[in-house]
C-alpha positions in Angstrom: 0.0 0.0 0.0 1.2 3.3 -0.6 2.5 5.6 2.1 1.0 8.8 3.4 2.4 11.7 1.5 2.2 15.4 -0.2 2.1 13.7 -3.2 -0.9 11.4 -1.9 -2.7 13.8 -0.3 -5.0 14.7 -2.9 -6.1 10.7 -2.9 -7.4 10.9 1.0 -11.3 10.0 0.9 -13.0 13.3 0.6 -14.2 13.0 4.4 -10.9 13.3 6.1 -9.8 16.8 6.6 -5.8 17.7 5.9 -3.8 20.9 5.4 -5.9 23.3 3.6 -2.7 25.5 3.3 0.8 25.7 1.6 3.1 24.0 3.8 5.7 25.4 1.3 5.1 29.0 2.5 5.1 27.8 5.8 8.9 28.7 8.3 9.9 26.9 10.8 9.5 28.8 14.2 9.3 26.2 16.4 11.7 23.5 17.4 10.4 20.8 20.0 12.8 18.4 21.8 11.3 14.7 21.7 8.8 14.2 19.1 6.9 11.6 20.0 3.4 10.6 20.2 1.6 13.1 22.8 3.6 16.2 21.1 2.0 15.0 17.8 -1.4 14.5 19.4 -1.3 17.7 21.3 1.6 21.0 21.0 1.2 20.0 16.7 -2.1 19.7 16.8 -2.3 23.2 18.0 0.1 24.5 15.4 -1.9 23.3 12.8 -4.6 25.1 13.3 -2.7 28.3 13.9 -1.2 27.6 10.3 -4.8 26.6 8.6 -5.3 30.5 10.0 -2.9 31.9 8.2 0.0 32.2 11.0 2.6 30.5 8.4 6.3 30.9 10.1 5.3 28.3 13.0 6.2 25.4 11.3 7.6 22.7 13.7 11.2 21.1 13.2 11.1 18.1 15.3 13.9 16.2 17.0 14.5 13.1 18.4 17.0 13.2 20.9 17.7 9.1 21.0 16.1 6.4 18.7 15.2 7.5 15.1 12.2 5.4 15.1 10.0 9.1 14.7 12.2 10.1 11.8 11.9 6.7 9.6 7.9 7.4 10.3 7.3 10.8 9.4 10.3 11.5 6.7 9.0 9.3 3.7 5.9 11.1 4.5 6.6 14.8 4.7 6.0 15.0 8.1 2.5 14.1 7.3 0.9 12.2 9.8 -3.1 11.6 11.3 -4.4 12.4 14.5 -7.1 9.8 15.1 -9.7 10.8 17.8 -10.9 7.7 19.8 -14.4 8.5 21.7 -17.2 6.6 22.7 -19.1 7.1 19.5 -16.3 6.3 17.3 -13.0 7.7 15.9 -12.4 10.6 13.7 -9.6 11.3 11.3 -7.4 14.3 10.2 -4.3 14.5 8.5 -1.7 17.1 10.3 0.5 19.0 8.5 2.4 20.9 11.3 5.8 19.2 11.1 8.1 20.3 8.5 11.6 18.8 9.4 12.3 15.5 11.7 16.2 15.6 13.0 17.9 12.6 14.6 20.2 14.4 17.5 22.9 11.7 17.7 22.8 11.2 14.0 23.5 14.9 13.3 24.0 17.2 16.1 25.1 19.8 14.3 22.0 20.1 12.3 20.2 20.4 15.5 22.1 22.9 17.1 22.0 24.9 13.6 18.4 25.0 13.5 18.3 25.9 16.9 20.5 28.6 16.6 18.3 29.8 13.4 17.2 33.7 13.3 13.4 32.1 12.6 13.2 29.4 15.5 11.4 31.9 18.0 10.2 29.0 20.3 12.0 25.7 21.6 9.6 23.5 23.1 10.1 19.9 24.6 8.4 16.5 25.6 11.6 14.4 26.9 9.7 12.8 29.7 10.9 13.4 33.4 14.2 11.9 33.1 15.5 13.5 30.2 16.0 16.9 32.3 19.0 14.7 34.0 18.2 15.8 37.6 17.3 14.2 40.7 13.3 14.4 41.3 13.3 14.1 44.4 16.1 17.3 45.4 15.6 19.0 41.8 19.4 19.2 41.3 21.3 18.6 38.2 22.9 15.2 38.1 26.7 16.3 37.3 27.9 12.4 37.3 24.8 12.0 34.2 26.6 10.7 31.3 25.2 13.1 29.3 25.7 16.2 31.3 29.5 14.9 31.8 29.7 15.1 28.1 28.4 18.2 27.4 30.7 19.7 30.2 33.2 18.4 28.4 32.0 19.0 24.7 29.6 21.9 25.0 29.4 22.2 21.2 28.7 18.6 20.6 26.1 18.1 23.1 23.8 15.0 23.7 21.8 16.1 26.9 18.1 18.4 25.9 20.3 20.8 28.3 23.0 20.6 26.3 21.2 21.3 22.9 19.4 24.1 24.5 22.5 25.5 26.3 24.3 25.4 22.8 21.6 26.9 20.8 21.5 29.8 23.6 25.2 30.1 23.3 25.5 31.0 19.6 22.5 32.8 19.4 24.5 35.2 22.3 27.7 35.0 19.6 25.3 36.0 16.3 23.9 38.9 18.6 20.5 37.4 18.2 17.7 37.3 20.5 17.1 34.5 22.8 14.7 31.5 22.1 12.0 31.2 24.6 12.5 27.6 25.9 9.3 26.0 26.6 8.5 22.8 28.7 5.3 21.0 28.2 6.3 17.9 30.6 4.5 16.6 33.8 7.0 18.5 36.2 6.0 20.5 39.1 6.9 24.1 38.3 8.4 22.8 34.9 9.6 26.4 33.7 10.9 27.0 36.8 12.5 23.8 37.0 14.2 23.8 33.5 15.3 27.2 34.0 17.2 25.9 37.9 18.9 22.9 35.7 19.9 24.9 32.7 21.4 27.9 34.7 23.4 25.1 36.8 24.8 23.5 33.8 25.4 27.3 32.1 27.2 27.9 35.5 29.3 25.3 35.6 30.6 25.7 31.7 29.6 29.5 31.0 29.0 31.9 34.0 28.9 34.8 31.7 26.4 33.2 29.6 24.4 32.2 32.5 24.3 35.9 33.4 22.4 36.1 29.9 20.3 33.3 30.0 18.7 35.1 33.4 18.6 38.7 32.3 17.3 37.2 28.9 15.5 34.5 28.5 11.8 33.4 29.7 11.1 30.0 31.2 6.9 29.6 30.8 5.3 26.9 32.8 2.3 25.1 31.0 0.1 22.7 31.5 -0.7 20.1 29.3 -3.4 17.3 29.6 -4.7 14.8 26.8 -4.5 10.7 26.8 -2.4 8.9 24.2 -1.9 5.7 24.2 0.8 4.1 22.4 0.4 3.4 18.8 -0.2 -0.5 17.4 0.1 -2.4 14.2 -3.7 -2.9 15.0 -4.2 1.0 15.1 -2.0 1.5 12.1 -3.9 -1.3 9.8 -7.2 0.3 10.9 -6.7 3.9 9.8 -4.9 2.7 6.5 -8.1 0.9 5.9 -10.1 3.9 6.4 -7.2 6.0 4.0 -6.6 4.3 1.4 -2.6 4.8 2.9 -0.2 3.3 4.9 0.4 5.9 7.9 3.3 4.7 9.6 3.2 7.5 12.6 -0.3 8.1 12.7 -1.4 8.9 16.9 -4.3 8.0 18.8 -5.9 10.3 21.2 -9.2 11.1 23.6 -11.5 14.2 22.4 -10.4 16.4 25.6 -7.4 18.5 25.3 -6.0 21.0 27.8 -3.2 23.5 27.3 -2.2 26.2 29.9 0.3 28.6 29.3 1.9 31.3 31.2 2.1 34.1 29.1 5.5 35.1 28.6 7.6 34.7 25.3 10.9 36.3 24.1 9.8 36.8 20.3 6.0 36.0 20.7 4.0 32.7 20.0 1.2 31.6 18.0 -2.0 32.9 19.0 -3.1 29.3 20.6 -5.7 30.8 22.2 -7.6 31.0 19.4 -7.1 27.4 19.5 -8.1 27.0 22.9 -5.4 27.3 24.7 -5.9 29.1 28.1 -2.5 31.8 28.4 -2.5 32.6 32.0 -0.6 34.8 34.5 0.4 31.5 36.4 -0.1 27.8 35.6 0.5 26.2 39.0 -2.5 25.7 40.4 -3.3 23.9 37.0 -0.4 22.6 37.1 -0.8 20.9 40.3 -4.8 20.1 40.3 -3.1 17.9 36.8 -0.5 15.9 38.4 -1.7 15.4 41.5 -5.9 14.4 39.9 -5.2 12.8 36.8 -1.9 11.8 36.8 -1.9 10.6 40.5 -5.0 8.3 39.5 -3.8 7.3 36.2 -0.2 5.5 38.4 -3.0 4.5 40.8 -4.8 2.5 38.0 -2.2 1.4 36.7 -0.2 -0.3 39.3 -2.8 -1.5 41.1 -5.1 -2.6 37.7 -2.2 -4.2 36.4 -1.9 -6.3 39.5 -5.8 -7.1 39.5 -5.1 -8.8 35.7 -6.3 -5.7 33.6 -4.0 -4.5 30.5 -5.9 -1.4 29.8 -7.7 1.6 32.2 -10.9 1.3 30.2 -10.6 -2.0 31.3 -9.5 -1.1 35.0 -12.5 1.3 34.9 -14.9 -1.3 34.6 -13.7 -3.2 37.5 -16.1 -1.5 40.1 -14.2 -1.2 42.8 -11.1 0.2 41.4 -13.4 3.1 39.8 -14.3 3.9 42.7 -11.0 4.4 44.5 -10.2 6.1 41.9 -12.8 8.7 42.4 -12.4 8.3 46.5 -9.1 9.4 46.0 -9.6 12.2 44.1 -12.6 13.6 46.3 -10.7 12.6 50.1 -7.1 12.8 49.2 -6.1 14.6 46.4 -8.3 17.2 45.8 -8.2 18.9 49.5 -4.9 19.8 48.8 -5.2 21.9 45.5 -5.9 25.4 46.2 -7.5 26.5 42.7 -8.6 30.3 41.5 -11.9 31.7 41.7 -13.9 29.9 38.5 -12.1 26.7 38.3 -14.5 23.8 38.2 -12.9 21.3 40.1 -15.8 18.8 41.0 -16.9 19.1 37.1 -12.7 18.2 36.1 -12.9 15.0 38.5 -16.5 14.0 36.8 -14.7 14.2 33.2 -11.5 12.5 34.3 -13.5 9.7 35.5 -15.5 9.5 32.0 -12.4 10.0 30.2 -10.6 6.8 31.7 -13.2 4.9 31.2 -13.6 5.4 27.2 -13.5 2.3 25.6 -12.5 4.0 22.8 -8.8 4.1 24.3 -6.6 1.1 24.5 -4.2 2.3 27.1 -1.8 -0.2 28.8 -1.7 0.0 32.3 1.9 -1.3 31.6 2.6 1.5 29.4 1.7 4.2 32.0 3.5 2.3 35.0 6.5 3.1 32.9 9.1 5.6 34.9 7.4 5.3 38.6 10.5 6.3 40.2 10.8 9.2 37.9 6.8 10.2 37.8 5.7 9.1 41.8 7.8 12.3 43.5 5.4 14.8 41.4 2.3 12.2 41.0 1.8 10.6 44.7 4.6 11.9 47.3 3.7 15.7 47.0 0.3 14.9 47.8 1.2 12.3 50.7 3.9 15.3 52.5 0.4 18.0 52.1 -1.6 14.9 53.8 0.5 14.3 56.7 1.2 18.2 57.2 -2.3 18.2 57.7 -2.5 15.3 60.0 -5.1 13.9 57.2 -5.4 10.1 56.4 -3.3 8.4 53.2 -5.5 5.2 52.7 -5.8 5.3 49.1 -2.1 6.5 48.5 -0.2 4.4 50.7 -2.5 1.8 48.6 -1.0 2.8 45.1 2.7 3.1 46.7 2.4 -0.4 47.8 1.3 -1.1 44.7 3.9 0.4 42.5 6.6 -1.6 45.2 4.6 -4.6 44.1 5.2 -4.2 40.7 8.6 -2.9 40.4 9.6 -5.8 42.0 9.3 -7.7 38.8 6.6 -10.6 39.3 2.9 -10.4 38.7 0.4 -12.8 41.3 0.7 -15.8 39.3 4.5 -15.5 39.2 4.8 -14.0 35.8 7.6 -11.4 34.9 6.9 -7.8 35.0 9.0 -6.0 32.4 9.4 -3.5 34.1 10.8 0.2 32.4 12.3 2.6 34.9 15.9 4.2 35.2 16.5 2.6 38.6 14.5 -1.2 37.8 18.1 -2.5 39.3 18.1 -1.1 42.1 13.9 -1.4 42.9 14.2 -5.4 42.2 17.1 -5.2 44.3 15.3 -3.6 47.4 12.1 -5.8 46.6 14.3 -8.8 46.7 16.0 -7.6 49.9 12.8 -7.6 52.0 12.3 -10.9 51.3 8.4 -10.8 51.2 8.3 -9.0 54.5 6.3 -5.9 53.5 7.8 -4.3 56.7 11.4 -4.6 55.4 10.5 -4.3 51.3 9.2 -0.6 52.4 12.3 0.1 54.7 14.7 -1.2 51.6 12.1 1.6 49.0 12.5 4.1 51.6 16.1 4.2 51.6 16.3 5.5 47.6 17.2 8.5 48.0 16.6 9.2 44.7 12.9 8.9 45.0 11.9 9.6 48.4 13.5 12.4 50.4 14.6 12.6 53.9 11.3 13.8 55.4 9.0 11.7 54.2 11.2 8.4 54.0 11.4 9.3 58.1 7.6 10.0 58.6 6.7 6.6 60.9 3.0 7.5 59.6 4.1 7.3 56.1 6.0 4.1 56.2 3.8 2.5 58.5 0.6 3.4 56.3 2.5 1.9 52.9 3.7 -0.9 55.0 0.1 -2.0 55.9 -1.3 -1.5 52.8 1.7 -3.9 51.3 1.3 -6.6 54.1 -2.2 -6.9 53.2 -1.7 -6.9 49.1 1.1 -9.8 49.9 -0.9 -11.8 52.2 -4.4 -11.9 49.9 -3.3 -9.8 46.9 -4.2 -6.8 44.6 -7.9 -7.1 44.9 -8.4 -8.0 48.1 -6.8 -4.9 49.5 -8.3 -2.7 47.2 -11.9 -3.9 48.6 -10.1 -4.2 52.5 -9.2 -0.3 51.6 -12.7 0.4 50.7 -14.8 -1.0 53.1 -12.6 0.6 55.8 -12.8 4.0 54.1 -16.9 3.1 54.2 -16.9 2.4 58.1 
């Protein structure tokens, strides 16, 4: 079958929408740092619609920064690629023409740091996941002994960290006398702008002090908020929408009907006018922010630790297991959502109603396994903040100690029937390792978790509330399993 193309545009049935405009006329403005799936499904999505208005120099160059998996997709097909919208009533297609230019980093550095270092590339925007800032989540602090980071000390023009490009790009844009990019982070990080622009003035420090002089007198650091499910694309997905093209889309993306994009307003060189998209551009994203990671992200490692455990591979399917829908919603309504302190306006109850609808569309095949990818990286942000704001407050953690058990459970690498867990997750050596160590005593597996410093800080790891709560919620899961604390969990919550 023949691929998905500018040249086979014009062969798309008449019912599938694609670029109405020249993407020849378009510029590339924009260059985002790890293109995978959710950029494609969400930060693109929005650019195309700015370009469809007639805002032509935001074209995207997009970068892979490791495997170039995203490249051999999208470069045999002009960058084309669909969005597929997955909803209870079916799935609608559109063809996105957004994406001008796919770059391998490792492949050709240079390239990348040209581009970024380009009079037109206004806006540098990334999706690198929690641990490709190279810093500890727990302290925030830049990981000097990275591999990466050590590199890029070392070779600041031949860089290999997303610091590094940035800090590269920055530097020769000070040389040329050109004004600064506006580096913009769209990943699940508390604080992320803040947090980006901590790391990158510690690496400019320790390679550049008078450059990191510039980078703080010059350059803005926006936090966003950015919120839309999308699962990982299969061969299944991929057959289906060529069936419905007429073309082979090899990068096509899945995605729910709800998006969400908050932005602080603050740009060196300007930005698209998302809003006209629906982007909300606000004075400051944290309470977003926070009502995000610590409501839908908190639930979605919830579901998927503990549904992966009770036997489901999807959270539609984890949905429809009563009982963990409703611990889900418990812990949004008794846990989390006492601790957000939101703005005059903001609908929380109605938020918490559609996250619960929204994990339960059947429309969405998302893999618990896929989403319990990272814990040690995601929990500090997802679960622990929420747990310190808990105790502070002398306030029950029930449901939370429950999913921390649960990701213990899991990251130590065998399901209830004895099965392997692959599990993905920068430290899996060292979480099998303290599993192992406890040697099925929940009381010492916790005490061995508690000790990585690289996930839980001093405070909590010390709080006998906190380790005794996850330690009880563990014993239990060990002695009857998954399901049975779940419903132990409930019915105590209902007493």
């Amino acid at each position: 079958m023949r691929r998905l193309s500018a040249a086979t545009l014009k062969d798309l049935p008449p019912e599938v929408p694609r670029p109405g405009y020249d993407r020849t006329a378009c510029t590339v403005g924009i260059v985002h740092l790890g293109i995978g799936a959710f950029h494609r499904a969400h930060q693109a999505v929005y650019c195309d619609e700015r370009l469809a208005a007639g805002e032509h120099d935001w074209a995207i160059c997009g970068a892979s920064l490791r495997s170039p998996a995203v490249h051999d997709q999208l470069a045999p097909q002009d960058g084309l690629y669909t969005e597929a919208v997955s909803g209870p009533d079916g799935e609608n297609l559109r063809v996105i023409g957004a994406v001008k230019e796919v770059l391998v980093a490792p492949e050709d550095p240079a390239a990348l740091a040209a581009r970024l270092a380009a009079p037109e590339t206004r806006i540098v925007s990334l999706t690198v996941t929690e641990k490709g800032y190279c810093h500890d989540p727990a302290s925030g602090a830049l990981l000097h002994d990275h591999p990466d980071i050590r590199h890029d000390l070392q070779h600041p023009e031949h860089p290999k960290s997303v610091l590094g490009f940035l800090l590269a790009g920055l530097r020769r844009r000070r040389a040329a006398g050109l004004a600064p990019f506006t580096p913009l982070s769209c990943d699940n990080l508390p604080h992320n702008g803040a947090t980006l622009r901590g790391l990158l003035l510690e690496l400019a420090e320790a390679s550049d002090p008078a450059l990191a002089r510039w980078i703080e007198a010059e350059v803005p650091f926006p936090a966003t908020m950015i919120d839309r499910i999308v699962p990982a694309t299969t061969d299944v997905d991929r057959d289906r929408i060529a069936a419905r093209l007429g073309l082979r889309d090899e990068g096509a993306v899945i995605c729910e009907p709800f998006r969400q994009w908050v932005i602080e307003d603050r740009f060196a060189q300007g930005r698209p006018r998302w809003e006209e998209s629906g982007a909300q551009l606000v004075d400051d994203v944290a309470p977003y922010e926070e009502m995000k990671l610590r409501l839908l992200n908190g639930s979605h490692s919830l579901l998927a630790y503990l549904g992966y455990l009770c036997g489901h591979k999807t959270i539609a399917a984890t949905m429809a297991d009563e009982p963990l829908r409703r611990l889900a919603r418990i812990f949004m309504d008794r846990e989390a959502g006492p601790t957000l302190k939101m703005p005059p306006g903001a609908d929380l109850e109605g938020y918490k109603a559609d996250l619960i609808a929204r994990f339960a569309n059947p429309g969405l095949q998302h893999r618990t396994w896929q989403i319990a990818m990272d814990g040690s990286q995601k929990l500090p942000q997802r679960l622990l903040g929420t747990a310190r704001d808990r105790l502070e407050a002398d306030a029950p953690i029930d449901v939370l100690a429950l999913a921390l058990a649960g990701w213990m459970r899991y990251a130590g690498g065998r399901d209830e029937q004895g099965q392997g867990i692959e599990v993905r997750d920068p430290l899996a050596p060292i979480l099998a390792e303290a599993y192992a160590s406890g040697a099925s005593d929940a009381e010492r597996i916790v005490a061995a978790f508690l000790k990585i410093a690289d996930v839980f800080d001093s405070d909590l790891a010390g709080d006998p509330r906190f380790a005794g709560s996850v330690t009880a919620a563990l014993h239990c899961m060990l002695e009857k399993g998954a399901a049975a604390a779940v419903r132990e969990t409930l019915a105590r919550l209902d007493s």
